[in-house]
Structures are given as structure tokens and as C-alpha cells.
C-alpha positions as semicolon CSV with decimal commas, in nm:
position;residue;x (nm);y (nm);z (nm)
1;X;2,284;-4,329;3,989
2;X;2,571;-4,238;4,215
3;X;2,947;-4,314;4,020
4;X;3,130;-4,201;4,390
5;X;3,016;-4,196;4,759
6;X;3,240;-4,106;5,056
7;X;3,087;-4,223;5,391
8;X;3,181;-4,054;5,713
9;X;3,548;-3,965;5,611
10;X;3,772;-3,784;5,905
11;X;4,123;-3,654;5,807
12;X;4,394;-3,437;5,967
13;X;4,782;-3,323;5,947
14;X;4,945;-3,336;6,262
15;X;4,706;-3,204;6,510
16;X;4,521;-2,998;6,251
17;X;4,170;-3,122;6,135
18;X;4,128;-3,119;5,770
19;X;3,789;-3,271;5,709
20;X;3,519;-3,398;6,044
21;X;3,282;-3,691;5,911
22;X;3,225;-3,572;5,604
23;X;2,989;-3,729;5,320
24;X;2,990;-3,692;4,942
25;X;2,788;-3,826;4,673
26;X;2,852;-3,776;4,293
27;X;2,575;-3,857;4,063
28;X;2,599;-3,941;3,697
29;X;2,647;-3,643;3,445
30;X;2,704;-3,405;3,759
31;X;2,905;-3,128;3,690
32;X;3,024;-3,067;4,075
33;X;3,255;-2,729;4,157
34;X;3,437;-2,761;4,464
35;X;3,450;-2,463;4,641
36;X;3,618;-2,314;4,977
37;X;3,869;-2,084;5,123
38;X;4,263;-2,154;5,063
39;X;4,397;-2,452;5,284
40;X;4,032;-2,558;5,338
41;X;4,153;-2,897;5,155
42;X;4,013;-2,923;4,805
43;X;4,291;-3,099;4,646
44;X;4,348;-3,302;4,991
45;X;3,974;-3,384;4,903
46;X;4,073;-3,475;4,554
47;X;4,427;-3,669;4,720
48;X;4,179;-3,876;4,888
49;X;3,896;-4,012;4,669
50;X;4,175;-4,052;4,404
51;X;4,348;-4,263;4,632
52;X;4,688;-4,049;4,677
53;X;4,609;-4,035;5,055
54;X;4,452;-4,269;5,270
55;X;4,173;-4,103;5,507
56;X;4,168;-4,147;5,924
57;X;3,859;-4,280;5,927
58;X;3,571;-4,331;5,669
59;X;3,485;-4,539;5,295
60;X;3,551;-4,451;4,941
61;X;3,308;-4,624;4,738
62;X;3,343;-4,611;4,318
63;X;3,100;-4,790;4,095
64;X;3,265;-5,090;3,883
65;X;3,449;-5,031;3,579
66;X;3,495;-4,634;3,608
67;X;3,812;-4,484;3,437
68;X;3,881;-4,170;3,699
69;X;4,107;-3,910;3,516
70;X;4,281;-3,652;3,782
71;X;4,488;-3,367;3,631
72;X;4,809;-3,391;3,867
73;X;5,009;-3,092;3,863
74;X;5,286;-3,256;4,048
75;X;5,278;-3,575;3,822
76;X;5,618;-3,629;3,622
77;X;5,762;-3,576;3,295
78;X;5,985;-3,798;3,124
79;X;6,311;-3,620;2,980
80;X;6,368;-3,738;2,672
81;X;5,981;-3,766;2,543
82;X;5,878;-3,443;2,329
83;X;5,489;-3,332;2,407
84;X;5,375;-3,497;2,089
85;X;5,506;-3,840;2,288
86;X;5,311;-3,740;2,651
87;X;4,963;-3,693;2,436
88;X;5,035;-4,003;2,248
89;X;5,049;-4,184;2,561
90;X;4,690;-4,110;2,650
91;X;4,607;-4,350;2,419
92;X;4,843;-4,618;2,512
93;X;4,534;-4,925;2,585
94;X;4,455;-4,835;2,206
95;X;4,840;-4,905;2,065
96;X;4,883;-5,220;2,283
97;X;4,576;-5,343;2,106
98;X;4,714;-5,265;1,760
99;X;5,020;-5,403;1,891
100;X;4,806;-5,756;2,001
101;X;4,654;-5,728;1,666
102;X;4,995;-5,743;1,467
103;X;5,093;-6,049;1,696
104;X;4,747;-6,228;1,603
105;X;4,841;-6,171;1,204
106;X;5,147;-6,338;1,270
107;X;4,978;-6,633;1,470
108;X;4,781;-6,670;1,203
109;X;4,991;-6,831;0,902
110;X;5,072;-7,116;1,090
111;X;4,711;-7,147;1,297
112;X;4,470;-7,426;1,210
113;X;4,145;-7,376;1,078
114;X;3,974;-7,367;1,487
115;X;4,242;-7,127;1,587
116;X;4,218;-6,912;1,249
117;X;3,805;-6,834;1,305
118;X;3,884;-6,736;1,665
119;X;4,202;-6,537;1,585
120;X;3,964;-6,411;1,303
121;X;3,658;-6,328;1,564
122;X;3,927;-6,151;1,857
123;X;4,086;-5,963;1,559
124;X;3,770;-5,820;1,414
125;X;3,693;-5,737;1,809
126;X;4,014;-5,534;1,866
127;X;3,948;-5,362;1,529
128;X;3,626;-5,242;1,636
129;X;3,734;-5,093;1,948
130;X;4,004;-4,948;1,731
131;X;3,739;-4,757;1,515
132;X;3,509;-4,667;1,752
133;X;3,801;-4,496;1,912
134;X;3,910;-4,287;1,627
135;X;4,216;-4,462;1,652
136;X;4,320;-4,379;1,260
137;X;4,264;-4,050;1,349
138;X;4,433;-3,979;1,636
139;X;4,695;-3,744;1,500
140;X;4,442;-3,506;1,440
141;X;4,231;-3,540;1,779
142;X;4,596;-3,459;1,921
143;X;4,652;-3,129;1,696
144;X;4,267;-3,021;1,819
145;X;4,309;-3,065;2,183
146;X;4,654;-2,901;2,189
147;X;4,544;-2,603;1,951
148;X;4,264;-2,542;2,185
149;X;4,482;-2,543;2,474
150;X;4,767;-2,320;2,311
151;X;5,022;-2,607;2,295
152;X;5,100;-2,614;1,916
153;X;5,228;-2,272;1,985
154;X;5,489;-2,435;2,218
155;X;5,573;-2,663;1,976
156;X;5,475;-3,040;1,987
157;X;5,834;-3,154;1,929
158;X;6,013;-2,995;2,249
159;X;6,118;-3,199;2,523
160;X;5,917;-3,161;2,791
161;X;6,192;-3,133;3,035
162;X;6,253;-2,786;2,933
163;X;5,874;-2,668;2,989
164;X;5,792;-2,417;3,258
165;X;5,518;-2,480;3,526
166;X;5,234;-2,369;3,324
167;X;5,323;-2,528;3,039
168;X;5,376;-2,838;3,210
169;X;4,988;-2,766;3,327
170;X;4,903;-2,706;3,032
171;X;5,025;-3,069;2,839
172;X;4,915;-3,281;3,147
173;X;4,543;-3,106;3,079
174;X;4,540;-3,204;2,724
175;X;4,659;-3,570;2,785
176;X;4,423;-3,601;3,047
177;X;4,113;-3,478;2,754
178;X;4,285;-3,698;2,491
179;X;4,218;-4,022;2,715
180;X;3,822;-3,937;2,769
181;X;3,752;-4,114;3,107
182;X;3,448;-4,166;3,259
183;X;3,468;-3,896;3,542
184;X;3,744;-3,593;3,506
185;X;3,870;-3,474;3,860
186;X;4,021;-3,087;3,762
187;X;4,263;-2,907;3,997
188;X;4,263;-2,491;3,910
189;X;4,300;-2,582;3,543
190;X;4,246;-2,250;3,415
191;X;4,533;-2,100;3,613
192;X;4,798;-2,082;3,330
193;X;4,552;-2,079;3,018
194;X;4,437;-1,739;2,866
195;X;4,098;-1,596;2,835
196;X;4,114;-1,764;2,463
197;X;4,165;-2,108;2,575
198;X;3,978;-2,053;2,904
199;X;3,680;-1,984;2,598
200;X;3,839;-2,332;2,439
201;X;3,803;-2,519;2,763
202;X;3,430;-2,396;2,867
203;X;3,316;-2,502;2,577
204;X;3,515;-2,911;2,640
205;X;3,314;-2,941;2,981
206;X;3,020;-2,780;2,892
207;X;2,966;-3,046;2,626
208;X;3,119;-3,315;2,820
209;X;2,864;-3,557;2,903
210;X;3,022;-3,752;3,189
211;X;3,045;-3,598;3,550
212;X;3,332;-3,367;3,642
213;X;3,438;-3,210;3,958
214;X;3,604;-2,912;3,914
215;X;3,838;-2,702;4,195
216;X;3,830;-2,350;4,044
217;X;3,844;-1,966;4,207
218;X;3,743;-1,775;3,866
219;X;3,382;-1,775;3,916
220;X;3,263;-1,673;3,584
221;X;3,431;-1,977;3,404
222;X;3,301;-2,212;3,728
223;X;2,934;-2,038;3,684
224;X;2,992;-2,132;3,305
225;X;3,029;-2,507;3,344
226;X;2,863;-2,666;3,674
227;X;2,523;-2,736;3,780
228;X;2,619;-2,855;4,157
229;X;2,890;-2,694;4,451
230;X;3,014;-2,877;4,721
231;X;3,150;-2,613;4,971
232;X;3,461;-2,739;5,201
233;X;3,409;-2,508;5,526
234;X;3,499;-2,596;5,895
235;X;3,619;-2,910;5,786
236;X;3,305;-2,988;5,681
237;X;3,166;-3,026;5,298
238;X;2,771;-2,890;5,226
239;X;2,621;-2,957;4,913
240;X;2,394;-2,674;4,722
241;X;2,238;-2,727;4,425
242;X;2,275;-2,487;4,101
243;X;2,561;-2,301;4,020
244;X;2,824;-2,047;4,264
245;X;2,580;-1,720;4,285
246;X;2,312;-1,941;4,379
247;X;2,539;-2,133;4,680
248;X;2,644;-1,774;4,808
249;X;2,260;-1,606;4,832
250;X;2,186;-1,980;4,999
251;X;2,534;-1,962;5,228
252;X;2,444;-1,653;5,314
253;X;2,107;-1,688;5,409
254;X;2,198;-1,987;5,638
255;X;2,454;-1,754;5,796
256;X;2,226;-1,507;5,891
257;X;1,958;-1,747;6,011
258;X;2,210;-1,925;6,227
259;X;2,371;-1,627;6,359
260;X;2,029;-1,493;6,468
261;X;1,944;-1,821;6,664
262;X;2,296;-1,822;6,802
263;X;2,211;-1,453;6,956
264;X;1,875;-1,544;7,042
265;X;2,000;-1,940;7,238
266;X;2,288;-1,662;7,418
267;X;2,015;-1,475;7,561
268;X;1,789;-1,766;7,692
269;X;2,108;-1,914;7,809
270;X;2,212;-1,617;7,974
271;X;1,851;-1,599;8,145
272;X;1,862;-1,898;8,259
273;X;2,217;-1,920;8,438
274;X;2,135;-1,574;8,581
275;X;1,808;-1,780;8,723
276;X;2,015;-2,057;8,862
277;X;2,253;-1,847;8,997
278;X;2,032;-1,608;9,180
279;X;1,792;-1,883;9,319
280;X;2,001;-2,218;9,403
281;X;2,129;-2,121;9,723
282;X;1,713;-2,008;9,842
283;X;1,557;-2,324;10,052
284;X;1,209;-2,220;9,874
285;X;1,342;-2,146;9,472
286;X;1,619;-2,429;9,460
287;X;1,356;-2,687;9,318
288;X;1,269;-2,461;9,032
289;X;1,669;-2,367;9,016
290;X;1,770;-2,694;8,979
291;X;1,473;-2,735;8,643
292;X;1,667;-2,466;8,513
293;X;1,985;-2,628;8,554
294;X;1,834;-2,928;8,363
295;X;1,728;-2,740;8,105
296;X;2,078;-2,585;8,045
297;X;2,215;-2,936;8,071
298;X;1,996;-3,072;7,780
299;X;2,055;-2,757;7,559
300;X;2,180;-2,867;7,196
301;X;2,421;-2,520;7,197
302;X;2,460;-2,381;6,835
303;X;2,784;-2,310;6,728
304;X;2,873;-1,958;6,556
305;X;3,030;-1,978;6,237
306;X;3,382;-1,933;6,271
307;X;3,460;-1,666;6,077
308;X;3,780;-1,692;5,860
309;X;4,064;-1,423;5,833
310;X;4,017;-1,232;5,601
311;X;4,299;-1,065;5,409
312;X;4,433;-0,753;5,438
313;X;4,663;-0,635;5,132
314;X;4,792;-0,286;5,187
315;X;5,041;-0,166;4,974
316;X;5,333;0,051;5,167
317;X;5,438;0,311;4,908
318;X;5,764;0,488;4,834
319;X;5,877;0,839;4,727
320;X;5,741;0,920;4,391
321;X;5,893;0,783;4,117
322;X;6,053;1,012;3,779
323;X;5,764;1,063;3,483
324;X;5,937;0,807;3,247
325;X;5,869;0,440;3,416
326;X;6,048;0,295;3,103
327;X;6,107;0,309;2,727
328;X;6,199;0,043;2,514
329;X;6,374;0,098;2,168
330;X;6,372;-0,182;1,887
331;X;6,361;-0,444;2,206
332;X;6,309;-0,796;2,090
333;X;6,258;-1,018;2,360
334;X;6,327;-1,422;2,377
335;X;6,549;-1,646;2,469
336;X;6,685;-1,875;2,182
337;X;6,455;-1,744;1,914
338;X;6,291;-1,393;1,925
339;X;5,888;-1,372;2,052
340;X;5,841;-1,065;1,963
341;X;5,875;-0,773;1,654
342;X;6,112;-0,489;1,769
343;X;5,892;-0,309;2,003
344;X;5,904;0,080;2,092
345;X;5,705;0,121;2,394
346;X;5,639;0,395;2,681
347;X;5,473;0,378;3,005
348;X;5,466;0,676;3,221
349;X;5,398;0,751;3,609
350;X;5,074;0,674;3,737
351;X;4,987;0,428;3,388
352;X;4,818;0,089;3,511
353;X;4,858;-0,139;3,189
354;X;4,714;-0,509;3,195
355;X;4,952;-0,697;2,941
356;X;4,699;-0,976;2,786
357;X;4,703;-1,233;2,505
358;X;4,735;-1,595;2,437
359;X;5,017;-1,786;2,626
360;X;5,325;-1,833;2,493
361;X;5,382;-1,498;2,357
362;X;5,648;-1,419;2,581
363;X;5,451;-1,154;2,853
364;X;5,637;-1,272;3,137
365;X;5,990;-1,269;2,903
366;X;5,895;-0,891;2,841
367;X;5,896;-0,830;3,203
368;X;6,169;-0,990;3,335
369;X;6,368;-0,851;3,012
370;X;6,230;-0,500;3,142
371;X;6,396;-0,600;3,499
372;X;6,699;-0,684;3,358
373;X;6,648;-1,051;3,477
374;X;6,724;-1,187;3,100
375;X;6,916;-0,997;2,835
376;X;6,714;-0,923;2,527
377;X;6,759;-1,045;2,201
378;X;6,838;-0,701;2,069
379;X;6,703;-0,348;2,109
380;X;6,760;-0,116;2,474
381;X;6,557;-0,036;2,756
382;X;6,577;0,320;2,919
383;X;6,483;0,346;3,286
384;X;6,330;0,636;3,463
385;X;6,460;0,737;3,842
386;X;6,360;0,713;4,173
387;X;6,264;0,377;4,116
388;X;6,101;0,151;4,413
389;X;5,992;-0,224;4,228
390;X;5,767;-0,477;4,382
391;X;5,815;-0,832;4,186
392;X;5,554;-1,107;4,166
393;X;5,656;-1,362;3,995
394;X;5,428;-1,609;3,829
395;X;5,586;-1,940;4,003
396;X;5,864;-2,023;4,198
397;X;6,064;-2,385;4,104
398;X;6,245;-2,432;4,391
399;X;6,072;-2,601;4,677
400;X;6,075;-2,379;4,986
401;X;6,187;-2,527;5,338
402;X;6,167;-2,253;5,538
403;X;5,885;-2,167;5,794
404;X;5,642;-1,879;5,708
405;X;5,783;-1,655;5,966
406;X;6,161;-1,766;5,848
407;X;6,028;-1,678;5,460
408;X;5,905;-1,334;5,610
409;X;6,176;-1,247;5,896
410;X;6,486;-1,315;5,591
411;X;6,322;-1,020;5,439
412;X;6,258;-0,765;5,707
413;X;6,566;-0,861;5,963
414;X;6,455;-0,569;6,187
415;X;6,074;-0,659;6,234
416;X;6,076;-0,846;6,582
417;X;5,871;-1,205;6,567
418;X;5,545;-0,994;6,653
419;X;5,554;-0,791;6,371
420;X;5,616;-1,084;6,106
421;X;5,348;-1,300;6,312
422;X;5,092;-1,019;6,233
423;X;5,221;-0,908;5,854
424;X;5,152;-1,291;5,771
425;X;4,783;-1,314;5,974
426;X;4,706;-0,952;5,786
427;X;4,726;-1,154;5,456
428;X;4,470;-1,438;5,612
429;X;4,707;-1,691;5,719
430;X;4,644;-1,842;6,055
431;X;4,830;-1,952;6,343
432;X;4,924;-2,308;6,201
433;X;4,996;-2,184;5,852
434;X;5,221;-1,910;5,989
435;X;5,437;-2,191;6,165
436;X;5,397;-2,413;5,871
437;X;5,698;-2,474;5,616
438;X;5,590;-2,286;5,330
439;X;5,634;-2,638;5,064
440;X;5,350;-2,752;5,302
441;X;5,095;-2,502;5,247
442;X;4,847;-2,462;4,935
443;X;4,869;-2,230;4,673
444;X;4,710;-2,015;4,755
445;X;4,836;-1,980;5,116
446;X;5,231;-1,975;4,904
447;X;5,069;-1,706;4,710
448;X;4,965;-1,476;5,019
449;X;5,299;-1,506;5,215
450;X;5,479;-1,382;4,864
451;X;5,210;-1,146;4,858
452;X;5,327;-1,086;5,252
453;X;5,669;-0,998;5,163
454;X;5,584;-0,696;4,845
455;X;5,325;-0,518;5,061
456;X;5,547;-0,473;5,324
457;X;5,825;-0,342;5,107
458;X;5,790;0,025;4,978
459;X;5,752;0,039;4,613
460;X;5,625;0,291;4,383
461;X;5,580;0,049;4,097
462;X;5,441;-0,259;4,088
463;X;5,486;-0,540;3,840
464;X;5,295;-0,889;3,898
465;X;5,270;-1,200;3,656
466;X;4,953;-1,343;3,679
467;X;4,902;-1,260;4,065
468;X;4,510;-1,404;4,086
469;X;4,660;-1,760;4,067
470;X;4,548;-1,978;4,319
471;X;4,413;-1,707;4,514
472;X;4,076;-1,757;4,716
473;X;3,758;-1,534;4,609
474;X;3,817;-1,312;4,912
475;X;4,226;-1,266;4,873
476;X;4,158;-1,115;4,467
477;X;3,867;-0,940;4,575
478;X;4,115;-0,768;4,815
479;X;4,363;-0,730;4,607
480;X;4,159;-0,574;4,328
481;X;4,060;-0,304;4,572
482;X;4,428;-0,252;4,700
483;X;4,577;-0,229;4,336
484;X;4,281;0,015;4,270
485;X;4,383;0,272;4,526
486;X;4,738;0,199;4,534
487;X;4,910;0,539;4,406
488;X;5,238;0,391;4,208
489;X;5,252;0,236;3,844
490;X;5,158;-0,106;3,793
491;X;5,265;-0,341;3,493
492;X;5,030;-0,645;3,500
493;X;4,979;-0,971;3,347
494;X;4,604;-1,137;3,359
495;X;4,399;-1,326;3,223
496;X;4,085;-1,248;3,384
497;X;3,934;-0,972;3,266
498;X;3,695;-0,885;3,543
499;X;3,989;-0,888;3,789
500;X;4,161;-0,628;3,569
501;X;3,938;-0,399;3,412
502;X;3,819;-0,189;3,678
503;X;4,216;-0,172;3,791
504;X;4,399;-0,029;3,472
505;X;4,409;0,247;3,253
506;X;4,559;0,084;2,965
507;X;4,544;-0,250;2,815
508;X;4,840;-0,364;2,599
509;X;4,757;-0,675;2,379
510;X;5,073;-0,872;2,297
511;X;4,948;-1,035;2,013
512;X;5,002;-0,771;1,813
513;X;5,341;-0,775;1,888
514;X;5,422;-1,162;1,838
515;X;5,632;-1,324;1,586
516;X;5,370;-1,602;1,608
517;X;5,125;-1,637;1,332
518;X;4,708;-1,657;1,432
């Protein structure tokens, strides 16, 4: 039984084509990843069959009486409400009915004997609904949800006006669980949950029996959880059935098979206009040069793939930094309260370390306290010399109005427009992105032009928070390979272990630093 179908849908941005007649179906219980390069239009995909965005041309068909739940990362938070409040609200329908049911008690003294068996009968309907929604438990289906999800170690009473970006993810997630619909629509939800609740959330969809479609680049988590992938590609969307290893051996097969009838149409067309060519002009051959003619004329010509860029991440590297990168004595990082025990740590020239552990443990307060971006709560860090640092930092607030090349040129005042131009295409950004404002593009296209800026810069250590997010399958698979040869030291946060295993030397767990209690 199909729950969605999109008919014949055509959508663009200006004069760039997004999607060309594209078609969709989702059947019941599918568990549908949506896959595709960065700025292919996933979540424009989602923006549409959700509603947010009207298409050019085509139909969005749901069945009757489907509740569609979309995690919006973009969606607002009311300052003033604590967490505990936003999860509460997923079940508002169920409090308005207990609030109807206190209004038909009170209807009740002065009802006549009619009116008291059908305030009786609508009463013992709303307290059904009420039960078979758990609704006396709720408290408790709150604490599991945001335990799995690593909110309780926020805290459920802060406001959630003071949250970061991934925690904001994070609580919109969890609401979105807590109100069960029909169909769940997921954006990247695992980019700001560790491999524990990664583990939490695998286990949620696997057992979820209504259809999801998921937009995800870790590939072992979307392997874990779908049995169907819709691939967005040259505006146009391809469905495969089975999970993502069996859509690339099937992509890839197509590939070749087209790309051998391409060469092979080339050569008969070739042929053939050499024929024409040769023979039109010849009283006795024009008859058979003018069949050939016709026979180009009808040719259905196969189009080549087009092949997208692919990205380039080469790191430029400085003079060689001192042996000591940095020490840390009795350093307790946090901001009002401390998150972690006085830590004495080392890392020395040439160390990779992944930093890992569950969020909220203060990895990315450890590194900017390392930077000197935050002061720490107490303790010193010592610094080494000849120091060269390359930042990435795990989001950026502000929105950005510049143009790519005005993002890239502030940087590097001396490159001329050429050089920026081809820095930003080297990290897989086309023409149109390149002269896009950089609040326009996709995250993973933001990600790349950041990524832009530190690989041009020399640096002889490197320290990135969480630098996989958003990122396409081919942009981490080249950046695995450039942080693997790149000669400097690297301080890393991840939580994706087969990104950073075959990168580092060490692996630091912070856990065993916290202040938290497991």
C-alpha cells in the first residue's frame, strides 16, 4: 500500500535545476535512505513532500489520516521553556484531552440524566485513548527517550535558549520519537549523537514498525536500518532495492553498462557522419547518404553520466613544529560548572589522537580551552613552539552572507579571483555553488568551503571538531586519506569510528575524565 507518491515533480533555484520529473513512491513499513552527493537536494526533497516548499511542476499525494513527523533542524525554540517543557509538548493532543475530560466532570453535576450517559460514553472514550497512550506514564517514556539520546546529561531543566546546535538537534529528535507518527522523515540525525546513542538510535528505527525515510552519509548506521535507497543524481531520483552496498555494486554496474553503449553509439555515430559527409555531395551515393542522415536523425543519443567533482583535500604544511604540542597541568575545563577531573595530559609531535565519548562531556570545551578560546576553570596549559594551527570548528551560529569566493578571497587577500575560483572547485564545489552566498548552500557544501579555507593555510597541527558532519561519502573518504598522509599533529573529535581508526595513533576516551556519573 503506498502512504506517499510524488508524480512528475520539477523544481529549481534561480536558473539551477534541482530535481527533472521526478517520481517517488513510499510503501508501508519501508525503511527508505535517501542518498546523493552534497547539494544534490535531499532535504529540498524532504522541504517539498513536507510541504515547506511548493514544487514547479508535479503532485504530492499522502494517504488520509497520516501523522508525518519531520525532524527540522531549523525549527524554533521557545526561550523561556526548559527541555523537559519541548518533550512534553509532543504529547500536547493527549493533555488537551485530559484537559476536555476535566471540563466534561464539571458539565456533569448539573447535566440531566441524557446528557450524563453521553458525557459518561465521550469520557470513557477520551480515557481510553488516554491509556492506550501511556499517558500516566509519560514521565518515564520522556526520561527513556532522552537517556537514550544523551539529553538527561544536559539536564532536562535548562532553558533551551542556551543550547548549542547539536543539542538543539538533539531535543528536537527526541520530541519528534516521543510523538510516534505514522511516517518519520530524518534529516542527518546522527550528526551530533555519539557512537553510544548512534547504538541507542539503531536500535529505535530498527524496531520501528512504520516507514521512515532517512537522509544519512554514515553508511554503517544507514546499512543498519533501511531495506530501500532512493538515490538523488542529475536531478533525477532512482530507486534500488536492499540496503547502500547493494545500490553501489547496482549503480555501478549501470555505469559501466551505460558508459560502454555511450562509446559504442560514438562510434556508429561517428561512422555514419563520416558516411554522410564523404558521399552527399556524389550524384550516384547521395540516395544512400541521405538514409544515413535519417538514421542519425532518429538516433535516441545516450547521455554520459556527468561525472561530479570530486574533492580534492590537500593539506599545505608548515615548518615543523617543537616536540611538546601541549601539556596540561590540573586543567579543569567548563564553563559555569567544571566537566571534567583535573586532567594532566601530553601530546607530542607527530601524535594523531581521536578524542571520543558520549556528548556532553565537554570534548569540544577541552579544545577550545587548549586554544585559549575559553579560560579554564582552573589548572594551566603549556604550549610547545613553532606552532602553525588549523581550526575546524564543529558549527558556526552566525549566518554567513558572503559569496563563496568573498568567504575564500577575505582569507587569502593575495590569491587573484583564479586562484580562489579553483581552491573552492578543488574541494568539489561547482561553478554555481562557488558564486552562491554561502547561507544558501547545504551542509555539506558550508562544510567544504571551511574545509577550503584550512587546507590552504599552512599548519603543522591540525585540530577538527567533528569534521565528517554533513560531509558526502566521497568528501570523508578524501579526507580520511589526506589526514592519513598529512605529516603534522592532529587533535580530533569523532564519532565514527571507521572514519578514525585507520587515521590515529592514539585514542583518548573522555569519559574517563568526566565529572558525570555512567
Amino acid at each position: 500500500m503506498s502512504i506517499l507518491n510524488v508524480k512528475n515533480v520539477n523544481h529549481g533555484f534561480g536558473d539551477r535545476a534541482i530535481f527533472e520529473d521526478v517520481s517517488f513512491r513510499l510503501l508501508k513499513g519501508e525503511h527508505v535512505g535517501l542518498v546523493g552527493a552534497n547539494g544534490e537536494g535531499k532535504s529540498t526533497f524532504m522541504s517539498i513532500i513536507t510541504g515547506k516548499l511548493m514544487p514547479d511542476e508535479g503532485t504530492i499525494e499522502w494517504s488520509n489520516n497520516v501523522r508525518v513527523g519531520y525532524m527540522d533542524q531549523h525549527a524554533s525554540l521557545q526561550k523561556g521553556k526548559t527541555i523537559k517543557d519541548v518533550l512534553k509538548d509532543a504529547f500536547k493532543y493527549l493533555f488537551d484531552m485530559e484537559a476536555n475530560m476535566m471540563e466534561i466532570t464539571d458539565k456533569m453535576a448539573e447535566a440531566s440524566e441524557d446528557e450524563l450517559q453521553k458525557l459518561l460514553d465521550e469520557m470513557g472514550t477520551i480515557q481510553d485513548t488516554l491509556d492506550n497512550n501511556d499517558f500516566y506514564v509519560i514521565d518515564v517514556k520522556i526520561e527513556e527517550v532522552a537517556k537514550g539520546l544523551g539529553i538527561t546529561d544536559i539536564g532536562l531543566d535548562k532553558d533551551v535558549a542556551d543550547l548549542s546546535g547539536g543539542q538543539r538537534t538533539k531535543v528536537l529528535l527526541a520530541k519528534l520519537l516521543l510523538q510516534k507518527p505514522d511516517i518519520l522523515l530524518l534529516d542527518e540525525p546522527t550528526n551530533y549523537l555519539d557512537e553510544v546513542h548512534i547504538e541507542w538510535l539503531k536500535r529505535y528505527l530498527n524496531d520501528f514498525e512504520n516507514a521512515f525515510i532517512l537522509i544519512s552519509h554514515d553508511i554503517p548506521f544507514l546499512n543498519s536500518v533501511i531495506n530501500v535507497i532512493y538515490h538523488i543524481d542529475n536531478r533525477k531520483l532512482t530507486r534500488y532495492a536492499g540496503d547502500y552496498d547493494n545500490f553501489m555494486r547496482v549503480y555501478e554496474a549501470n555505469k559501466k553498462q551505460v558508459e560502454a553503449a555511450y562509446e559504442r553509439q560514438q562510434q556508429e555515430i561517428a561512422k555514419l557522419k563520416d558516411f554522410v559527409a564523404r558521399n552527399k555531395a556524389r550524384v550516384a551515393t547521395t540516395g544512400m547518404a541521405r538514409a544515413r542522415q535519417k538514421q542519425l536523425d532518429k538516433m535516441d543519443i545516450i547521455e554520459k553520466t556527468q561525472e561530479k567533482p570530486k574533492p580534492e583535500f590537500n593539506f599545505k604544511t608548515a615548518r615543523t613544529s617543537g616536540k611538546l604540542i601541549f601539556e596540561t597541568k590540573d586543567l579543569v575545563v567548563g564553563y559555569d560548572s567544571p566537566l571534567s577531573k583535573p586532567l594532566n595530559l601530553t601530546m607530542e609531535r607527530g601524535q594523531k589522537i581521536a578524542l571520543v565519548g558520549a556528548n556532553g562531556l565537554g570534548k569540544t570545551t577541552l579544545l577550545k580551552s587548549l586554544l585559549g578560546k575559553i579560560k579554564p576553570i582552573s589548572g594551566d596549559v603549556e604550549l610547545g613552539d613553532y606552532q602553525y594551527i588549523g581550526y575546524f570548528e564543529q558549527e558556526i551560529k552566525e549566518a554567513n552572507d558572503k559569496t563563496c569566493i568573498e568567504e575564500v578571497w577575505e582569507e587569502f587577500p593575495a590569491y587573484t579571483q583564479y586562484e580562489v575560483r579553483a581552491a573552492l572547485a578543488k574541494c568539489g564545489l561547482t561553478t554555481k555553488h562557488i558564486e552562491s552566498k554561502v547561507m544558501v548552500l547545504s551542509g555539506g557544501e558550508q562544510a567544504k568551503v571551511r574545509l577550503c579555507k584550512l587546507i590552504n593555510n599552512e599548519t603543522n597541527i591540525l585540530i577538527l571538531d567533528e569534521p565528517t558532519n554533513h560531509l558526502d561519502v566521497d568528501a570523508k573518504d578524501e579526507l580520511k586519506r589526506a589526514l592519513k598522509e598529512y605529516r603534522g599533529s592532529i587533535l580530533l573529535v569523532c564519532h565514527e569510528p571507521e572514519f578514525y581508526k585507520d587515521v590515529v595513533t592514539d585514542v583518548w576516551n573522555c569519559e574517563e575524565w568526566t565529572t558525570k556519573i555512567y
